[in-house]
N, C-alpha and C positions, 0 to 999 in steps of 0.2 A: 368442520372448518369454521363455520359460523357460530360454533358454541366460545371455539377460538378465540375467536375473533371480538365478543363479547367480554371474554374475561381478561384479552389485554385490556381493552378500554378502562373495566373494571378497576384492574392492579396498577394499571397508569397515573389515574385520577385520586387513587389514593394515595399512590406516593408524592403526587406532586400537593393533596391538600395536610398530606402528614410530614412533611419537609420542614425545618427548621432556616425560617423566612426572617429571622432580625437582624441581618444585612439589610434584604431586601424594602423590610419597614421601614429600617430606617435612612435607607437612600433613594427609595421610589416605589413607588406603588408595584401589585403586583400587575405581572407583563400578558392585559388578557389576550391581544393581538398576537403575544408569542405562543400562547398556550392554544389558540386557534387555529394557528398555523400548523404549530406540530401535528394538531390533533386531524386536520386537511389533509398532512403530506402521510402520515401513519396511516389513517383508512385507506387512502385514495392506493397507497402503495401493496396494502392489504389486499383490496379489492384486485388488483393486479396481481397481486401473489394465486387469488383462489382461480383469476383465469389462465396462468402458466400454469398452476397443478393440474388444470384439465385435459391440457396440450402432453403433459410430459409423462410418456407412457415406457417409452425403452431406459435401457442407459444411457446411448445417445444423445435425447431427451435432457437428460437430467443433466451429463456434463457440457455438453454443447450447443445444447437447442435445434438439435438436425441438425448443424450445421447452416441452417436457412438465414441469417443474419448475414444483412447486405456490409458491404467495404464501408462507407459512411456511419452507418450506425452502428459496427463493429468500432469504429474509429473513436465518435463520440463514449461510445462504452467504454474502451479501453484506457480514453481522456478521464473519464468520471473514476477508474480504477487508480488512475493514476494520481489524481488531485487530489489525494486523501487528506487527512485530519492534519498531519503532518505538514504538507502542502499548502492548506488552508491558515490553518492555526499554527504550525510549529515553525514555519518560515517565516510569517511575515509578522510572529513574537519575534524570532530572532531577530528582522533585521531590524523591528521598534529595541531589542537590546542592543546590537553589535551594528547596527548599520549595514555599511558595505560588503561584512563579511558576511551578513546573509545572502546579500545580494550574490557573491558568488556561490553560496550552495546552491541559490534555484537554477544558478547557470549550470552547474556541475550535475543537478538533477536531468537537466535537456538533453545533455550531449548525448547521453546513452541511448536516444532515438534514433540516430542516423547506422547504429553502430546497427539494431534490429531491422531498421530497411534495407541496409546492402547486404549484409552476409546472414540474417536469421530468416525472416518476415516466410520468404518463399520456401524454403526448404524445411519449416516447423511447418507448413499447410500440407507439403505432399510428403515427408514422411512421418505426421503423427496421426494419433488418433482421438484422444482422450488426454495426454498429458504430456508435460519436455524428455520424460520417462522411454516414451514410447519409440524416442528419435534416439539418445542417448544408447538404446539398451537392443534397436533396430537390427544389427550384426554381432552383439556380444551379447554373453552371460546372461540371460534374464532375472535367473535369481537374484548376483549379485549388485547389476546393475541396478535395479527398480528399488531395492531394499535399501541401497545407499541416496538413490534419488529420494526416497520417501524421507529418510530420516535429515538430508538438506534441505528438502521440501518444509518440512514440520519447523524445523529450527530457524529459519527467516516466518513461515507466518507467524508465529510463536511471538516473535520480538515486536514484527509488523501489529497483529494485532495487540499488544500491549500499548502502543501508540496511542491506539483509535480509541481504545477503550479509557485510557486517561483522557484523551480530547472528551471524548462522549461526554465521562464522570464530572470534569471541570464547566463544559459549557451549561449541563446542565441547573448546575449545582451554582454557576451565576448569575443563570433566568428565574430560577424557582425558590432558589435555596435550597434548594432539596437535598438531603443529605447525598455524599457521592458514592457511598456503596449502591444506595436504591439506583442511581443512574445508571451506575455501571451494572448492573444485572438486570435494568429495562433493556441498555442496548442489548445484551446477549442473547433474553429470551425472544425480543424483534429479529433477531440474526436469525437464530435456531429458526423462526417460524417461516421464511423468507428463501434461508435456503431447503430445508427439510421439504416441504409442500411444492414449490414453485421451482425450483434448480437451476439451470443456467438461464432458462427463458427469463425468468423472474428478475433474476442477478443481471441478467443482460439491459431490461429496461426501466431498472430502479437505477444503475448507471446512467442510463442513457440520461433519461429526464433530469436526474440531480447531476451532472455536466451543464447543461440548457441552463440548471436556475444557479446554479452556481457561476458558470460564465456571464449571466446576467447581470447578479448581486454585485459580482467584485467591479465590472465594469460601471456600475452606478458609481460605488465606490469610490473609483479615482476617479471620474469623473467629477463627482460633487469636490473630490482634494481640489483637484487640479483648478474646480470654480472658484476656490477661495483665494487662487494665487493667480490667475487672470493666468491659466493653462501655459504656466511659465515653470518648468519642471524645475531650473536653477533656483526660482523664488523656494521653491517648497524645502530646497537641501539647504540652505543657506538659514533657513529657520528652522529645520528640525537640529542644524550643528546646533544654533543659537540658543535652542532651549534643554539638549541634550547633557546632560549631566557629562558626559564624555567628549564633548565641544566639537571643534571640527575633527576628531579623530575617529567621529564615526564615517567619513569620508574615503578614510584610506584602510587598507587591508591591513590583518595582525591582531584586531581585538580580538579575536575568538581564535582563531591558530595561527600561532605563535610561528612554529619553525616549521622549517621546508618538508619537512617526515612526513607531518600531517596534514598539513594541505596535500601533499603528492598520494596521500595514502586516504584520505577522505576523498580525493578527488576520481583516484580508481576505484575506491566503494562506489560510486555512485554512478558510475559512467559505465562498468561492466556489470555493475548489481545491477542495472535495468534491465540486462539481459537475460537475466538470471533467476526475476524475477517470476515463481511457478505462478500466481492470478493473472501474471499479465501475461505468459506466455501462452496459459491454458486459452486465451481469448481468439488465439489464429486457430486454434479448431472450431470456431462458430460460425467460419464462413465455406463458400462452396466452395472456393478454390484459392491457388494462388497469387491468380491475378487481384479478388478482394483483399486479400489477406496486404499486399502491399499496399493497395488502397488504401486499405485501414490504419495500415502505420503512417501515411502520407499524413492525412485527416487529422491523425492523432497528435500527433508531431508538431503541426500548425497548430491544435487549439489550448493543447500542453505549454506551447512556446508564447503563445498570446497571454496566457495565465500569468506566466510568472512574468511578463512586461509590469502587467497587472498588478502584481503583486508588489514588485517593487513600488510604484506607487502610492499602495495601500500600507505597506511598513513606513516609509515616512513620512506621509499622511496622519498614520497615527503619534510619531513623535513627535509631530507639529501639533497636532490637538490636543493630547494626553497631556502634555507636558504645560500646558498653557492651565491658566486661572479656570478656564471653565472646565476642564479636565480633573482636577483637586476633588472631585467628586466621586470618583472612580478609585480611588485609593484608599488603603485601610493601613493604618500604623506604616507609612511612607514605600508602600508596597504597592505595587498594580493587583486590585481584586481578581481571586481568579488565576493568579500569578500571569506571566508574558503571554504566553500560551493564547490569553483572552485578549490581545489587544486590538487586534480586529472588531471582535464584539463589541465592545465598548467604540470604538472608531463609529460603528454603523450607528448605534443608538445616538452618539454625538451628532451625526449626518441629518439621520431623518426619522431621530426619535422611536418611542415604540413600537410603529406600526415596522417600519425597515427594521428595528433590531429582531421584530419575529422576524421577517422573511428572511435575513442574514445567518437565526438560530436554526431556523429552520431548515435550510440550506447547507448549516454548519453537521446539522445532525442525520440528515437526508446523504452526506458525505461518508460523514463514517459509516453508518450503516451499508451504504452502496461499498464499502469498499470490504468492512469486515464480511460481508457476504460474499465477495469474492475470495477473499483470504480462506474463509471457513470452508467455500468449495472446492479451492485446490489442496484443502488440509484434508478434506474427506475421499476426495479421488485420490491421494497420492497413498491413504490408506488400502481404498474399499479397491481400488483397479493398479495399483503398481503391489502394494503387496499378498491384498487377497486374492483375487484373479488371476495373478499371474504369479504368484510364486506358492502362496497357503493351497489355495483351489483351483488350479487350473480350469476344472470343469465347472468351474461357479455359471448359474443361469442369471441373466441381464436384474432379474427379480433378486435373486439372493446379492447382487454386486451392490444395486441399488438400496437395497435392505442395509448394510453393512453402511453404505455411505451413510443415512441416515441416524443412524445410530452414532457413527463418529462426529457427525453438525452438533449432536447435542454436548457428545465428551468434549470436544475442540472449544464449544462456547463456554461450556463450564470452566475449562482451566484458561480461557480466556478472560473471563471474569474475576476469576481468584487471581489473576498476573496482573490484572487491571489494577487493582483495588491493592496491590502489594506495591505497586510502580506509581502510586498518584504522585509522586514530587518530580520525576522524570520529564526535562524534557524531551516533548514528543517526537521533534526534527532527529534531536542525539538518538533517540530509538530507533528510529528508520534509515539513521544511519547506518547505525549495528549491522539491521536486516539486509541492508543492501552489504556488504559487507561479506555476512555471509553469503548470500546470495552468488557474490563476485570470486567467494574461493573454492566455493562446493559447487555450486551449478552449471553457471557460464562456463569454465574450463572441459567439465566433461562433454558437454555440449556442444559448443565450440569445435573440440579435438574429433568430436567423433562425426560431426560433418564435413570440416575438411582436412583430415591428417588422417592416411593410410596407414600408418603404423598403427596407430590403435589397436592395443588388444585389455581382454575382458580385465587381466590381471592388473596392466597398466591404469588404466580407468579408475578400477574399484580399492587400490593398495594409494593412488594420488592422488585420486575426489577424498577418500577418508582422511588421509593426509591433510589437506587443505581444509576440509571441515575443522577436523580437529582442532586444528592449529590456532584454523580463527575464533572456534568458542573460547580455546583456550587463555587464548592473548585476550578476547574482552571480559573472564573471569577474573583475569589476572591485573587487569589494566587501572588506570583513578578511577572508572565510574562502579564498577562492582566492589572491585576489591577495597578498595578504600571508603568510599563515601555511601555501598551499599553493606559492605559487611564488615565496618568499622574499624581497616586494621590500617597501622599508623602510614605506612609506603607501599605504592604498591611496586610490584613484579616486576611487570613489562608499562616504561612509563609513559606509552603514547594511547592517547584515546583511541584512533581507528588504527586497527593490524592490518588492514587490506593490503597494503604494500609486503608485508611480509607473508602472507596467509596464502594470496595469489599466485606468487612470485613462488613458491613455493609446491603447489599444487601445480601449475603447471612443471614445475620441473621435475616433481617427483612421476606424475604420468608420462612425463616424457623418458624417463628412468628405467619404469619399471615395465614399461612398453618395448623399452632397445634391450632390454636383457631378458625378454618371454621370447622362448625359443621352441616353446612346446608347440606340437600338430595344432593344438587350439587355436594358438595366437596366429599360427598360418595360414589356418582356415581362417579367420577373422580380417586379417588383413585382405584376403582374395576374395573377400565380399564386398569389402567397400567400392568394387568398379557397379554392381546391382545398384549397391545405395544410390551414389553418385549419380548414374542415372536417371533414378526415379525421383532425387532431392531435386534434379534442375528441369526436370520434364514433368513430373507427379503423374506419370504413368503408373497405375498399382492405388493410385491412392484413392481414398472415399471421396464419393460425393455428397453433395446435401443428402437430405430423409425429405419425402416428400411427406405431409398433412394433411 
């Protein structure tokens, strides 16, 4: 682990002294407070890696941490999962472009918390174990169900982690210069090592801590905005219209979605993709019971909701300074360096100069990382424990399960990296849009139906979840961001950016279809199980406790 640990330092320092820096010559010195900082939050986070690999000995272990993580720090974790790159960087670009219409995505991001405290939070603690798999697949089919969770599973991290890893690539690549392939396969191999060694323990308090400094950072933040305009939030929008190339109509809704499709259809991606979401779901297995597991959405909820206050803020904060005389500095051939994505960064360096813009990069990069490690471990469980444990190997031992997860951190990072590095003009908000998206037509649905609707059967599920999947890859294959502007053909197909509204709408009915017309003994028996489930989802009678240590 320590030889490890040696040769990131190694590979790190040379990519950041072999980085192609004549930006950086010639707008500012290089940034050694940032290069400090990362090089603090990397070891320190290391060194926490090598003591969760000592703790994690079962599978348990590795996807849950025992279970021994309290409601509070399950909360903060699953705030730090949830504030990703996207979050950080791709919202509050958006609302330094569009304004107000960012402002409602980070609203359309929250609501999807109330939706996991009343009908998910408790009944994902007492009927799973390891993954939303386990709950879904509880009474039906376990072949079919787990194999179809796996491949929903895969296809939101997939997108999600494309995000993170363009965040990663650009933020780096406008502290150092550093070319942004080398960043994006620093973050990767940091991920691979992070979660491979250290598991959810690891995952759980690299969360935790980049929550703390990220809730910190952004609230410096607005705070220093809000000093510039005597903590008068009116002063501050009154001068970000003024100097907005888009005037006072970054004030009202419509720059960014146009007609009611898409707003109602972006607005469901994002509100039922929370729930649906596999990193943030797998997190209510790491506490001892139910009662934390609400807890922790409670927690979450509030420091989630605090954020994007926050946030707003900090998007036109930076319209208001970016846009100003002393801001002309930050721009290259009438472009924000870095593209939108960066405008935060650049916000904080404005603030409180270099020593803030490391702790802001550092924060920025401590983000993605906390959150690609979660993505990468619900990419490897849905592998190593939905389909090899339980459908390839039944009789797999805890070692062979764990073995196999390992092995997929490193495949997941690899094509994580190569999607990075294929998507750097993307923005990162529109990506995790997508994810949530899918999320909302393959996941939540099955999910959802199979905790509280008794008709459910195996057939239903696995002929309507595919349904739903499908539909939704299909329509964003099909839609302006792939088909036209990624793979160059003149109109596209289907002409709204998010399918959600159809994709969803869709999947639930097709499960509700092909559930009323299974008439077979199977689907009898499945149905005259859900009084057991039912049971043990509102009591967790049956269900694990913590691991003791």
């Amino acid at each position: 682990m320590l030889r490890v640990l040696a040769l990131i330092s190694i590979i790190a320092l040379s990519a950041f002294a072999a980085g192609d820096a004549s930006f950086e010559a010639s707008k500012r010195e290089l940034n050694i407070p940032a290069i400090i900082m990362f090089f603090i939050f990397i070891m320190g986070t290391l060194a926490l890696t090598y003591w969760a690999a000592k703790k994690t000995k079962s599978a348990s272990d590795f996807y849950t941490a025992g279970g021994g993580i309290t409601g509070f720090q399950n909360g903060l974790a699953i705030a730090g999962d949830y504030m990703s790159a996207a979050a950080f960087l791709g919202v509050s670009g958006l609302i330094y472009l569009k304004g107000y219409d960012g402002v409602i995505y980070a609203v359309s991001f929250l609501v999807g918390w109330p939706i996991i405290l009343f009908f998910m939070a408790e009944k994902l603690r007492n009927l799973g174990k390891f993954t939303f798999a386990d709950i879904a697949a509880y009474r039906l089919g376990q072949k079919e169900i787990r194999t179809l969770a796996a491949f929903g599973t895969l296809s939101v991290v997939v997108l999600y982690l494309i995000a993170q890893m363009v965040g990663a690539g650009k933020l780096i690549q406008v502290l150092f210069g550093m070319e942004y392939e080398f960043a994006v396969i620093l973050v990767g191999v940091m991920m691979i090592i992070y979660v491979t060694f250290g598991g959810m323990l690891a995952t759980t308090w690299v969360q935790i801590i980049k929550a703390c400094l990220l809730l910190s950072g952004v609230t410096f933040m607005a705070v220093m905005v809000l000093y510039h305009f005597d903590f008068n939030f009116e002063s501050l929008a009154v001068t970000a219209a003024e100097r907005h190339n888009d005037g006072e109509a970054i004030l009202a809704p419509g720059g960014f979605i146009s007609d009611p499709i898409s707003a109602i259809s972006l607005g469901m991606a994002l509100m039922l993709g929370t729930a649906g979401l596999p990193h943030v779901l797998m997190r209510f297995f790491t506490v001892g019971n139910a009662k934390e597991a609400r807890k922790s959405v409670v927690y979450a909820t509030g420091f989630v909701g605090y954020f994007w206050i926050i946030i707003t803020i900090v998007g036109f904060g930076a319209i208001a300074f970016l846009n100003s005389d002393a801001g002309a500095a930050y721009f290259v051939d009438g472009k924000l360096f870095g593209g939108n994505n960066m405008a935060s960064i650049h916000l904080s360096h404005m603030l409180g100069g270099n020593a803030f813009l490391g702790f802001i990069s550092a924060v920025a990069f401590a983000t993605i990382l906390a959150v690609v490690s979660g993505l990468t471990l619900s990419g490897a469980s849905a592998i190593s424990h939905d389909l090899y444990s339980n459908v390839i190997n039944p009789n797999a031992t805890d070692e062979q399960v764990v073995k196999i997860s390992r092995i997929t951190v490193v495949v997941v990072g690899f094509v994580g990296v190569i999607l990075g590095i294929a998507f750097e003009q993307q923005n990162i908000a529109y990506m995790v849009g997508l994810a949530f998206g899918i999320a909302a037509s393959a996941n939540f649905p099955i999910l959802f139906l199979s905790i509280y609707w008794r008709g459910l059967t195996t057939r239903g599920a696995f002929l309507g979840g595919l349904t739903g999947l499908v539909t939704a890859v299909t329509l964003v294959i099909i839609g302006p961001i792939v088909w036209v502007q990624i793979l160059g053909n003149a109109e596209a197909l289907f002409p709204y950016k998010h399918p959600a509204l159809f994709s969803v709408t869709i999947a639930f009915v097709a499960i509700w279809f092909f559930s009323k017309v299974d008439n077979s003994e199977r689907g009898k028996t499945e149905k005259e199980l859900f009084r057991a489930q039912n049971i043990r989802a509102n009591t967790g009678i049956g269900a694990s406790g913590a691991v003791d240590h």
